[in-house]
N, CA, C, O and CB atoms as a CASP TS submission, in Angstrom:
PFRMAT TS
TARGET T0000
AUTHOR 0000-0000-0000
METHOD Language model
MODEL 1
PARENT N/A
ATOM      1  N   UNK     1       9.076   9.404 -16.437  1.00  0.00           N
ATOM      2  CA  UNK     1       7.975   9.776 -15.585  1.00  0.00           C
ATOM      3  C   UNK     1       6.936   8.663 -15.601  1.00  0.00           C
ATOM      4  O   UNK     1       6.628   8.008 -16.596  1.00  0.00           O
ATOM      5  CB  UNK     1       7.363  11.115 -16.031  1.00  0.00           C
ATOM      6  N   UNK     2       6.455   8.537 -14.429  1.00  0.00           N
ATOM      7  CA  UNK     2       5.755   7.525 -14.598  1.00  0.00           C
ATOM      8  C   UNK     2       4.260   8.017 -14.595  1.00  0.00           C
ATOM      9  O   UNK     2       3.990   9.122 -14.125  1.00  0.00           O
ATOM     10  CB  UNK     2       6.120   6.535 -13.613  1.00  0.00           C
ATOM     11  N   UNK     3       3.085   7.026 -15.228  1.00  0.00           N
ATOM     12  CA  UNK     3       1.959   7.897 -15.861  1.00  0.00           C
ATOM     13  C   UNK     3       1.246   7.494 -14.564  1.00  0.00           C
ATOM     14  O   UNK     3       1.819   7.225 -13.508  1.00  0.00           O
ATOM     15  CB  UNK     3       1.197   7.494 -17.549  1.00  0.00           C
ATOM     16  N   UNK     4      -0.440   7.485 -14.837  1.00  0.00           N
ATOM     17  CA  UNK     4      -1.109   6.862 -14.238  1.00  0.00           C
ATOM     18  C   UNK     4      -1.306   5.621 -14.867  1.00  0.00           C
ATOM     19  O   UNK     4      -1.756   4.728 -14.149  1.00  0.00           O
ATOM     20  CB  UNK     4      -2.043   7.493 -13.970  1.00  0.00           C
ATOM     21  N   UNK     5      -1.055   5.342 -16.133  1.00  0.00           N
ATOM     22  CA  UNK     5      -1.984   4.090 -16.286  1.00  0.00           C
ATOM     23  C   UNK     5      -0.734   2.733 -15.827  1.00  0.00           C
ATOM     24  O   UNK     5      -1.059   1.586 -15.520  1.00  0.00           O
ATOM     25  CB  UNK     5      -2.730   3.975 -18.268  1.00  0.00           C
ATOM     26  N   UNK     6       0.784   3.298 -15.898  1.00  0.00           N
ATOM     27  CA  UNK     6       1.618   2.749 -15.393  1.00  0.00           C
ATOM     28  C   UNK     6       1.296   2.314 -14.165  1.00  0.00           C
ATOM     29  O   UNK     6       1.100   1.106 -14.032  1.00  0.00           O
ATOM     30  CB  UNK     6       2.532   3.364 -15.456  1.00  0.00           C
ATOM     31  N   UNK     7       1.149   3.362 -12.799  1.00  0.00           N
ATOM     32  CA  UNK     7       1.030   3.107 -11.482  1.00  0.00           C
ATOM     33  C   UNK     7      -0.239   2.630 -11.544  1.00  0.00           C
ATOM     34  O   UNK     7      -0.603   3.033 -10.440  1.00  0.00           O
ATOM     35  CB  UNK     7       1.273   4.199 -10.545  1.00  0.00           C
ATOM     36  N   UNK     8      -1.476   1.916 -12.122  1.00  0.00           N
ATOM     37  CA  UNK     8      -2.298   1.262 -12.351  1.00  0.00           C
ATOM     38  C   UNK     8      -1.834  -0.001 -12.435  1.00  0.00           C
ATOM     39  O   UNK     8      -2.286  -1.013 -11.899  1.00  0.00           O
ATOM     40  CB  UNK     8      -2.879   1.675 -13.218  1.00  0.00           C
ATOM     41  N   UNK     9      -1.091   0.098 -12.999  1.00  0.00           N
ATOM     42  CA  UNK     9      -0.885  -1.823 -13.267  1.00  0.00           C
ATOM     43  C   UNK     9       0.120  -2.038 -12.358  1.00  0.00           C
ATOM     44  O   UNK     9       0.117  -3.223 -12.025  1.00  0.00           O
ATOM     45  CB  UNK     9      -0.259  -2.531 -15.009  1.00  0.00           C
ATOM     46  N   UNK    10       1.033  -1.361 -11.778  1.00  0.00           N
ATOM     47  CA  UNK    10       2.003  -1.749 -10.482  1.00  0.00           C
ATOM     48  C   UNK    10       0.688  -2.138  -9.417  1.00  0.00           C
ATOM     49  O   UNK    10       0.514  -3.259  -8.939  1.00  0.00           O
ATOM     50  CB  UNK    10       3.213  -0.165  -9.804  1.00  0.00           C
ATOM     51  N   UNK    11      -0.126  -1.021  -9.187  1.00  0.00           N
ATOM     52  CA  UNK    11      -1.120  -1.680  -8.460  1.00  0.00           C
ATOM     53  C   UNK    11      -1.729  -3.096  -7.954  1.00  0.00           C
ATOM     54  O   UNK    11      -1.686  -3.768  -6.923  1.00  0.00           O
ATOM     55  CB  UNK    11      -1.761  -1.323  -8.907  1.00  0.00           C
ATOM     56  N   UNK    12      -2.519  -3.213  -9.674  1.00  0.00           N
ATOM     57  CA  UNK    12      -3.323  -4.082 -10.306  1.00  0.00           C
ATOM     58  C   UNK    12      -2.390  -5.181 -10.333  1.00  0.00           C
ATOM     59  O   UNK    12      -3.118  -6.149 -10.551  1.00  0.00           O
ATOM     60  CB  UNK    12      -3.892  -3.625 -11.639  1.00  0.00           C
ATOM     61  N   UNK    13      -0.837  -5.729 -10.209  1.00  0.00           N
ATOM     62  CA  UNK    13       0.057  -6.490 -10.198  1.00  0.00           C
ATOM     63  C   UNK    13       0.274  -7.055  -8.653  1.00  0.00           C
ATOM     64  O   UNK    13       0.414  -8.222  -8.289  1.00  0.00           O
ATOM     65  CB  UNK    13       1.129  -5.814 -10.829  1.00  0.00           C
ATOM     66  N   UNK    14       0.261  -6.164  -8.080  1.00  0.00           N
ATOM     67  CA  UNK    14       0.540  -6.274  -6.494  1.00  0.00           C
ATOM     68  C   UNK    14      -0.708  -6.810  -5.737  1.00  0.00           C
ATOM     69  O   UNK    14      -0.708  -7.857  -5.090  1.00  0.00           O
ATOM     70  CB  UNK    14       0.928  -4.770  -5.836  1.00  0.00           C
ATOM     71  N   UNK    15      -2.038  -5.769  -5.926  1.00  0.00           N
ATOM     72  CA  UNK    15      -3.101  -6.443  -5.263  1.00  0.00           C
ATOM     73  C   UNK    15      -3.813  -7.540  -5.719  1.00  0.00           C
ATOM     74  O   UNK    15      -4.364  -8.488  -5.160  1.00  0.00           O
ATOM     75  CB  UNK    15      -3.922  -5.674  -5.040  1.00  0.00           C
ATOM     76  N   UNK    16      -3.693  -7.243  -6.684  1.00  0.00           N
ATOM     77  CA  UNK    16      -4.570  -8.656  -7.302  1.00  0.00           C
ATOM     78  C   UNK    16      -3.784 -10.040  -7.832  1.00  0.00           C
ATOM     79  O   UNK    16      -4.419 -11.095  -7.838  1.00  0.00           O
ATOM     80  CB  UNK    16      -5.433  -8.155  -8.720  1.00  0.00           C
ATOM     81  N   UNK    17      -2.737 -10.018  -8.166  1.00  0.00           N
ATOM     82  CA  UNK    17      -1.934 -10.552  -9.507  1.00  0.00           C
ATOM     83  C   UNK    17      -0.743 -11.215  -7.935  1.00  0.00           C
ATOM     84  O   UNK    17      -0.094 -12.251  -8.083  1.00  0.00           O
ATOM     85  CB  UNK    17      -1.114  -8.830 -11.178  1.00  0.00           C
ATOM     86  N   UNK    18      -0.699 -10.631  -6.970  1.00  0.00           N
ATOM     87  CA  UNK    18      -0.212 -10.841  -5.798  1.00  0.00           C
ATOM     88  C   UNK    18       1.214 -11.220  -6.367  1.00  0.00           C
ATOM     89  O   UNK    18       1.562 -12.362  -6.066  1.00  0.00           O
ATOM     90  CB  UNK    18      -1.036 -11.891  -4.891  1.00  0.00           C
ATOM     91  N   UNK    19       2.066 -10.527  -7.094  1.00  0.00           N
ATOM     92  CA  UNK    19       2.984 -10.386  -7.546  1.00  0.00           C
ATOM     93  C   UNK    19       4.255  -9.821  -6.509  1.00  0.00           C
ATOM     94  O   UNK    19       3.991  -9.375  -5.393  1.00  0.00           O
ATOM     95  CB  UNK    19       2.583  -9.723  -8.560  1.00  0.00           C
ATOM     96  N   UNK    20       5.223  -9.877  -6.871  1.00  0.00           N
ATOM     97  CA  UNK    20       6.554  -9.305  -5.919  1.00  0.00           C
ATOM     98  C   UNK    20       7.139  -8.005  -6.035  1.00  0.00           C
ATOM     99  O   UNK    20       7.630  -7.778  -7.141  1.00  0.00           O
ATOM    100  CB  UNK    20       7.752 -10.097  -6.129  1.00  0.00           C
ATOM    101  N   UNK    21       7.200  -7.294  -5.372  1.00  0.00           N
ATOM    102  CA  UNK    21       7.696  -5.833  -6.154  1.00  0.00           C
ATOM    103  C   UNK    21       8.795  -5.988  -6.833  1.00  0.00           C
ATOM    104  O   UNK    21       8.930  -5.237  -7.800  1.00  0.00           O
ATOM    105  CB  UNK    21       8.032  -4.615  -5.251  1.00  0.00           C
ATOM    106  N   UNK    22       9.876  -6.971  -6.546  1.00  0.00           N
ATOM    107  CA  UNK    22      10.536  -7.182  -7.946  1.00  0.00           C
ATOM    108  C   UNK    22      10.529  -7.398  -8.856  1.00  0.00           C
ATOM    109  O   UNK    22      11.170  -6.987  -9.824  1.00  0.00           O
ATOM    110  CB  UNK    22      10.978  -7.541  -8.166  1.00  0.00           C
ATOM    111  N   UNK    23       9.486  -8.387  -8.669  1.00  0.00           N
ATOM    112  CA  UNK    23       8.944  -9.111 -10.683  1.00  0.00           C
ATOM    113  C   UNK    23       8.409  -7.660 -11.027  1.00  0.00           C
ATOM    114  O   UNK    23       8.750  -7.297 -12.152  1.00  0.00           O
ATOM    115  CB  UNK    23       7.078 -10.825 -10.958  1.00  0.00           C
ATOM    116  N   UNK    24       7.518  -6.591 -10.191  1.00  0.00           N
ATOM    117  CA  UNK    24       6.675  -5.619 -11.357  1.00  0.00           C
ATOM    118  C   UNK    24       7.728  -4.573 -11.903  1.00  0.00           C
ATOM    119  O   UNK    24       7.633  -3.779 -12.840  1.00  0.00           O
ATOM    120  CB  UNK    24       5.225  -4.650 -10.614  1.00  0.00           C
ATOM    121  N   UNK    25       8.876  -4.850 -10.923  1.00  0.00           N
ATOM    122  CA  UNK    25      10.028  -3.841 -11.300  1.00  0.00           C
ATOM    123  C   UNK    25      10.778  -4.255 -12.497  1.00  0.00           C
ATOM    124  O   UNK    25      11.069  -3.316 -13.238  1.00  0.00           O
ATOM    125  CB  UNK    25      11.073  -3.685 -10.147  1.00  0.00           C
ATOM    126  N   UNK    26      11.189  -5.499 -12.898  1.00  0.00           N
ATOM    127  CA  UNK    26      11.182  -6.044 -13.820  1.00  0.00           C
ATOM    128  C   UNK    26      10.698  -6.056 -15.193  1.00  0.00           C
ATOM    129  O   UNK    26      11.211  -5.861 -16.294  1.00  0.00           O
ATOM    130  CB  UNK    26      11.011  -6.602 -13.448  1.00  0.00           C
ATOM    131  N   UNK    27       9.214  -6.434 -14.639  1.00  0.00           N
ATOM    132  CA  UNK    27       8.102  -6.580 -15.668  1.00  0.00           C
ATOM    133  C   UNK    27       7.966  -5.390 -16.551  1.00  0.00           C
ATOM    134  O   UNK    27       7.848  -5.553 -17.766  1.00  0.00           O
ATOM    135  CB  UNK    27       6.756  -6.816 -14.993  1.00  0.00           C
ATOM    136  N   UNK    28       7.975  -4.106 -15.976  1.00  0.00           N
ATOM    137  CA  UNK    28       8.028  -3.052 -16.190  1.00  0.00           C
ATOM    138  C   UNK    28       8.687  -1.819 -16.146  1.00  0.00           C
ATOM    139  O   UNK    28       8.078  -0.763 -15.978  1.00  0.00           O
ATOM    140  CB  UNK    28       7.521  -3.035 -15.969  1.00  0.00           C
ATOM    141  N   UNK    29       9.805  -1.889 -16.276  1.00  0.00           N
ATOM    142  CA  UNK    29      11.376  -1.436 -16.442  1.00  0.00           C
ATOM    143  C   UNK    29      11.131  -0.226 -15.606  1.00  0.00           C
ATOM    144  O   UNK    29      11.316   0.737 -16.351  1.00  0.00           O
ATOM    145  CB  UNK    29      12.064  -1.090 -18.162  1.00  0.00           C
ATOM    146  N   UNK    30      10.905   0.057 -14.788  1.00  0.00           N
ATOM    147  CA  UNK    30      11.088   0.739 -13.642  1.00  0.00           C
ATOM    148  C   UNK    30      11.691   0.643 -12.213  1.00  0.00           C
ATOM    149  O   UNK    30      11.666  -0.565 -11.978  1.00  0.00           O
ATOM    150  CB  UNK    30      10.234   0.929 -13.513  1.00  0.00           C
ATOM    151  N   UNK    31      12.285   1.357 -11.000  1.00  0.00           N
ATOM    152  CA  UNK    31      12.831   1.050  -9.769  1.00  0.00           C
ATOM    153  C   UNK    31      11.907   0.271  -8.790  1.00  0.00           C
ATOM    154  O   UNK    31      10.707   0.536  -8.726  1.00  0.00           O
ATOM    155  CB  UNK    31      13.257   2.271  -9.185  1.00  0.00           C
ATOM    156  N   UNK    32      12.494  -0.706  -8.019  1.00  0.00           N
ATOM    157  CA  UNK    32      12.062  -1.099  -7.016  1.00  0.00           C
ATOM    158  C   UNK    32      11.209   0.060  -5.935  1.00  0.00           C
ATOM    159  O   UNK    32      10.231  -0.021  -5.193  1.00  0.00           O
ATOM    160  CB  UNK    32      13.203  -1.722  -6.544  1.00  0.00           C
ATOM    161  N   UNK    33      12.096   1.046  -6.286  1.00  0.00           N
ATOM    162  CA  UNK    33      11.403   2.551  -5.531  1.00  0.00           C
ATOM    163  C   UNK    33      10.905   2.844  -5.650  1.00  0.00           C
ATOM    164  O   UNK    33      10.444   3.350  -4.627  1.00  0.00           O
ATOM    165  CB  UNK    33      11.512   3.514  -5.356  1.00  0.00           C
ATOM    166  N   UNK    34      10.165   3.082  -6.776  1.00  0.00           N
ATOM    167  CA  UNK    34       9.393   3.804  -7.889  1.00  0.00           C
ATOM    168  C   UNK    34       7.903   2.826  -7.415  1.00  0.00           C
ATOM    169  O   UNK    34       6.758   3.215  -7.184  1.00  0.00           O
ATOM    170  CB  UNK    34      10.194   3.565  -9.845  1.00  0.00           C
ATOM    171  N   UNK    35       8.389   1.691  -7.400  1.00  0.00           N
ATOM    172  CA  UNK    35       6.634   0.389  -7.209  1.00  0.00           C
ATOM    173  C   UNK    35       6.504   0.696  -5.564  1.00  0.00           C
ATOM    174  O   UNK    35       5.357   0.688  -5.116  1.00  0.00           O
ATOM    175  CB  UNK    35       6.990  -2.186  -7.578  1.00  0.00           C
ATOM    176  N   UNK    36       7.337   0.899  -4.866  1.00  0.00           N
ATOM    177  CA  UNK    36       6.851   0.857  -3.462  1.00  0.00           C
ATOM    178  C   UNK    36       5.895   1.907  -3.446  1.00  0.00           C
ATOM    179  O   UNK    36       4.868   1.788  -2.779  1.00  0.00           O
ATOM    180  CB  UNK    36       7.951   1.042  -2.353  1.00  0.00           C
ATOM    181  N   UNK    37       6.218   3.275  -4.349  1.00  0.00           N
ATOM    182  CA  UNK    37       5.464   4.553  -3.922  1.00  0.00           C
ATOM    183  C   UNK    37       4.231   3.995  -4.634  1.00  0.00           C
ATOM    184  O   UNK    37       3.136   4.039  -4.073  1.00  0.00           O
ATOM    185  CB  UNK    37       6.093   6.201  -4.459  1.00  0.00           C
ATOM    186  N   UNK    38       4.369   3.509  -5.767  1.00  0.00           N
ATOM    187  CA  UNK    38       3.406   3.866  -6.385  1.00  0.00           C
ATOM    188  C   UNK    38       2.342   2.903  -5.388  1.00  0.00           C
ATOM    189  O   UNK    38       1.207   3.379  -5.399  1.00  0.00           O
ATOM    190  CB  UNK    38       3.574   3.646  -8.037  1.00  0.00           C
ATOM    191  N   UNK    39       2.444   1.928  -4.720  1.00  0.00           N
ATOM    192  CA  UNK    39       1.771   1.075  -4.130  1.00  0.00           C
ATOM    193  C   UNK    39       1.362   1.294  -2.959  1.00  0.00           C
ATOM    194  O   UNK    39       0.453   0.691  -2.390  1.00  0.00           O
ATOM    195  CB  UNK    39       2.268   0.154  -4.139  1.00  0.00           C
ATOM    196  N   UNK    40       2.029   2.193  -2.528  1.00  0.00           N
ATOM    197  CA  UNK    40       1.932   2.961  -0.651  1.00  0.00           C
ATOM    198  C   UNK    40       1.523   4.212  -1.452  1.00  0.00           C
ATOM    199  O   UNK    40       2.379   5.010  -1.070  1.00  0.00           O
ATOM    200  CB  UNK    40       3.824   3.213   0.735  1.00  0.00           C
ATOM    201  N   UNK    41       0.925   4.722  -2.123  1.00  0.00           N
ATOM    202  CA  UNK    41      -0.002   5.952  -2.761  1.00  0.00           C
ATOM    203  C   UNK    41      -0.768   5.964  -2.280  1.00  0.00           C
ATOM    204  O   UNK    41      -1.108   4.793  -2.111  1.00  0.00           O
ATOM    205  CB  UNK    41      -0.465   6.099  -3.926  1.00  0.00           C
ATOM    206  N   UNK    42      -1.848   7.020  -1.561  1.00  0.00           N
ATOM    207  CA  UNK    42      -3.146   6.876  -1.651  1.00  0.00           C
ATOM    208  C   UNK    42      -3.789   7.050  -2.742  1.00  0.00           C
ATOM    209  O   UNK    42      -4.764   6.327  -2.945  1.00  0.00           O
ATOM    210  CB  UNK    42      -3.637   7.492  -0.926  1.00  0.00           C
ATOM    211  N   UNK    43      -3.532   7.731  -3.408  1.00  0.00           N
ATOM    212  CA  UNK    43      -4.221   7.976  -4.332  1.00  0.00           C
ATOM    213  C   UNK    43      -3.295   7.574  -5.739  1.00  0.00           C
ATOM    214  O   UNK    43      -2.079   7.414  -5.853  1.00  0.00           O
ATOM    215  CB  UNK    43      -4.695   9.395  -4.126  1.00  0.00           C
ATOM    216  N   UNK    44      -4.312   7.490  -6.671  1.00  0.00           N
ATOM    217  CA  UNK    44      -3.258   7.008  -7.946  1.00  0.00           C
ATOM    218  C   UNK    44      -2.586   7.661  -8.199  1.00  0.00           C
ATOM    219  O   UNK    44      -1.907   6.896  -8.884  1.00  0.00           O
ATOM    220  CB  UNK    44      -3.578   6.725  -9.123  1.00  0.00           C
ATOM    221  N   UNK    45      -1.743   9.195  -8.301  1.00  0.00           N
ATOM    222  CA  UNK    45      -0.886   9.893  -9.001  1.00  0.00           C
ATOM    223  C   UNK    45      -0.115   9.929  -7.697  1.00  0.00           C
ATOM    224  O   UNK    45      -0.792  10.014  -6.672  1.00  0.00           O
ATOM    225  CB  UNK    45      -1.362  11.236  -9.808  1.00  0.00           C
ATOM    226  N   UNK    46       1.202   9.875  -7.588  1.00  0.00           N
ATOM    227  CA  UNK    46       2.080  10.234  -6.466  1.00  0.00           C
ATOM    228  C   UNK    46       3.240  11.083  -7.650  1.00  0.00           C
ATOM    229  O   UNK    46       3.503  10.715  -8.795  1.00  0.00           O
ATOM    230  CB  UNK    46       2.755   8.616  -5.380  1.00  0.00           C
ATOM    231  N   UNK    47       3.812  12.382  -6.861  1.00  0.00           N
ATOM    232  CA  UNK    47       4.281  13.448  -7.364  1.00  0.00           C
ATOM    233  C   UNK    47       5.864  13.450  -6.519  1.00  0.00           C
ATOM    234  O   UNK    47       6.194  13.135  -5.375  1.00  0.00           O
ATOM    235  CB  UNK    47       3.166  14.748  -7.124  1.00  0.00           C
ATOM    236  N   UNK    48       6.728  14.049  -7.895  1.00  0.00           N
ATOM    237  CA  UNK    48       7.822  13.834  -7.225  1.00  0.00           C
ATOM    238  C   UNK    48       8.041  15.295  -6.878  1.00  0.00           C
ATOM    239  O   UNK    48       7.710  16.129  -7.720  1.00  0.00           O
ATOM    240  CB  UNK    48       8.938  13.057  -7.992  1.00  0.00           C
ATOM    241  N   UNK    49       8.575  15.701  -5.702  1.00  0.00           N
ATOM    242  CA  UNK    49       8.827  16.815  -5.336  1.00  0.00           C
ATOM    243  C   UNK    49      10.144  17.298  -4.699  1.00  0.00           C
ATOM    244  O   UNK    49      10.229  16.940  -3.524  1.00  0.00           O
ATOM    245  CB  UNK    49       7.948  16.999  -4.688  1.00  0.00           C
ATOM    246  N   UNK    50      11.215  18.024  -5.155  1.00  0.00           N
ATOM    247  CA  UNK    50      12.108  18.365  -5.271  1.00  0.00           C
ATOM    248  C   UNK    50      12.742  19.329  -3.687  1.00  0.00           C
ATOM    249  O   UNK    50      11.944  20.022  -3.055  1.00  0.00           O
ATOM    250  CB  UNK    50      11.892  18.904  -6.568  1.00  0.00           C
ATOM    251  N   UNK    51      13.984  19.229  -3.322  1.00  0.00           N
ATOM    252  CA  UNK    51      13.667  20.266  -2.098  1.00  0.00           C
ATOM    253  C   UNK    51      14.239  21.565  -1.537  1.00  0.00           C
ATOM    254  O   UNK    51      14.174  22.188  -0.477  1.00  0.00           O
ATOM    255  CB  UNK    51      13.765  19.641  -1.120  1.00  0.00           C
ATOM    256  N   UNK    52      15.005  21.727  -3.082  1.00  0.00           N
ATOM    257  CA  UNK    52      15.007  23.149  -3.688  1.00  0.00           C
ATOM    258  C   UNK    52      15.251  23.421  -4.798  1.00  0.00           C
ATOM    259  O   UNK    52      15.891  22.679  -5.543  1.00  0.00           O
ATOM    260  CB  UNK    52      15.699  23.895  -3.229  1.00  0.00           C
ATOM    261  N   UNK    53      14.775  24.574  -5.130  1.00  0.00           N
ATOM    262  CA  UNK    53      14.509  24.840  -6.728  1.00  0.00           C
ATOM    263  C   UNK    53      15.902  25.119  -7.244  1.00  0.00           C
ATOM    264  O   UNK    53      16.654  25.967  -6.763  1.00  0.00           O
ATOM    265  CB  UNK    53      13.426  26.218  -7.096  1.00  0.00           C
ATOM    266  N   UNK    54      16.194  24.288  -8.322  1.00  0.00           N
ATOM    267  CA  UNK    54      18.133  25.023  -8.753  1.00  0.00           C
ATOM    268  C   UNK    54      18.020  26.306  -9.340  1.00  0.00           C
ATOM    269  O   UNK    54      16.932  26.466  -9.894  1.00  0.00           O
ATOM    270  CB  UNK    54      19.224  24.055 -10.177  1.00  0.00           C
ATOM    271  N   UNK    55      18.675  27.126  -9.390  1.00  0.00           N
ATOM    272  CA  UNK    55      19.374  28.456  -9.609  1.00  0.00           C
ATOM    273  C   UNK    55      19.705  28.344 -11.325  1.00  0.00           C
ATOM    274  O   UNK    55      20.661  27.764 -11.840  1.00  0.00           O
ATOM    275  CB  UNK    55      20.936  28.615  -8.503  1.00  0.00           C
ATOM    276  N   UNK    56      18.762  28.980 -11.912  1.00  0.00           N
ATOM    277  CA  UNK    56      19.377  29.492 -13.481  1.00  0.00           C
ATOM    278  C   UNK    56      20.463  29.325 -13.667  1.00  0.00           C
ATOM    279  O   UNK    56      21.200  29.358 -12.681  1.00  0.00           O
ATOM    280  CB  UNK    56      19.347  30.800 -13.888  1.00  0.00           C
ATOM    281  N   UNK    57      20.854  29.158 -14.551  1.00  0.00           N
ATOM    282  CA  UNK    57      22.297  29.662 -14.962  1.00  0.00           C
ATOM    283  C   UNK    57      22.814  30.966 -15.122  1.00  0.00           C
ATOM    284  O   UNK    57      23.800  31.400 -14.527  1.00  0.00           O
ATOM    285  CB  UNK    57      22.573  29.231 -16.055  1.00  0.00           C
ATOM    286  N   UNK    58      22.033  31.663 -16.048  1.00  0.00           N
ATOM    287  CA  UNK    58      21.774  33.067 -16.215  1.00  0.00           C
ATOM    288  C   UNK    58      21.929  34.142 -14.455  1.00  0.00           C
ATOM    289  O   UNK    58      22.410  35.248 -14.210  1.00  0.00           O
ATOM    290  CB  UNK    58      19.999  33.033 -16.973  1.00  0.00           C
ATOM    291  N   UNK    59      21.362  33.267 -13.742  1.00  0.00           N
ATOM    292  CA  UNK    59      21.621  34.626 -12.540  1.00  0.00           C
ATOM    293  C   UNK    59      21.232  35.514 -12.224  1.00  0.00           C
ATOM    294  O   UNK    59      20.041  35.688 -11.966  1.00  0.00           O
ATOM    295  CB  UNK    59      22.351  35.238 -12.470  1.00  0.00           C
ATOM    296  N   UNK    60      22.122  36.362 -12.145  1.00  0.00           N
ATOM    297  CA  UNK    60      21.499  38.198 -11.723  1.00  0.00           C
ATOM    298  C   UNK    60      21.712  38.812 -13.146  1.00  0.00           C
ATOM    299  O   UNK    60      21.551  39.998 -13.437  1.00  0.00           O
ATOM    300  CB  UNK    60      22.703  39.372 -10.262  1.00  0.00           C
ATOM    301  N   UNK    61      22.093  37.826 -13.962  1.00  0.00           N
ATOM    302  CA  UNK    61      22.222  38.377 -15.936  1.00  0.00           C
ATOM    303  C   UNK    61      20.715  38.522 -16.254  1.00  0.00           C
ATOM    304  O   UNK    61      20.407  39.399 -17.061  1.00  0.00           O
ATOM    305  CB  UNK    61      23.044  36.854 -17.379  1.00  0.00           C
ATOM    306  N   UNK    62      19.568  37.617 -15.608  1.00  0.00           N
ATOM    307  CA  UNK    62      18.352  37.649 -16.316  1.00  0.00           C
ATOM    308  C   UNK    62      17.815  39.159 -16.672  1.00  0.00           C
ATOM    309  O   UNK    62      17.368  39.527 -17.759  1.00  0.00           O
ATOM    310  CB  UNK    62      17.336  36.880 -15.467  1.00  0.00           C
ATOM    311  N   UNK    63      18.022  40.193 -15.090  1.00  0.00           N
ATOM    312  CA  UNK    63      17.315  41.086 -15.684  1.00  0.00           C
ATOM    313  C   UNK    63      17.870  42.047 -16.664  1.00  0.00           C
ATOM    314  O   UNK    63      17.248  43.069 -16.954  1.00  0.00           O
ATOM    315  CB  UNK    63      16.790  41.670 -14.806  1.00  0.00           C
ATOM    316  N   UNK    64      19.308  41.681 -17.318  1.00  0.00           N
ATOM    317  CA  UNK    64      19.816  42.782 -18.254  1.00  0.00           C
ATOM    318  C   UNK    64      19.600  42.483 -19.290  1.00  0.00           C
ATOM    319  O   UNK    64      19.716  43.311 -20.193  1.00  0.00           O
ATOM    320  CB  UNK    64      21.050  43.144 -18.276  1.00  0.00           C
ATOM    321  N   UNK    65      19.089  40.807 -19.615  1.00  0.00           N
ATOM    322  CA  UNK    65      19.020  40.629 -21.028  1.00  0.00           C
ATOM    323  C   UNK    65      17.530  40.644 -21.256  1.00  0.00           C
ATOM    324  O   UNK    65      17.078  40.512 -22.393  1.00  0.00           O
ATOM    325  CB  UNK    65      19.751  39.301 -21.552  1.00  0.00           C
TER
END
């Protein structure tokens, strides 16, 4: 997971440091994917969101146990 103070310095690498999104992908053992969002963020935290919830294992067992 990536933190904020992580997507801080992908930032701080890119705008200022005028770095390559590969070197920060590199630099900082994370995806090429991962620096684009964090850099096309508006805001500092970008959230990963899933686009459906998986199914228990348990089932239609939950409500007997």
């Amino acid at each position: 997971m990536t933190t904020v103070e992580t997507t801080g310095r992908m930032r701080r690498a890119h705008c200022v440091q005028k770095q390559s999104v590969r070197e920060i992908a590199r630099r900082l053992h994370v995806s090429r994917k991962t620096v684009r969002k964090a850099i096309e963020a508006e805001d500092a935290a970008f959230t990963y969101k899933r686009a459906a919830d998986p199914k228990p294992k348990l089932g239609g067992h939950a409500a007997a146990l």
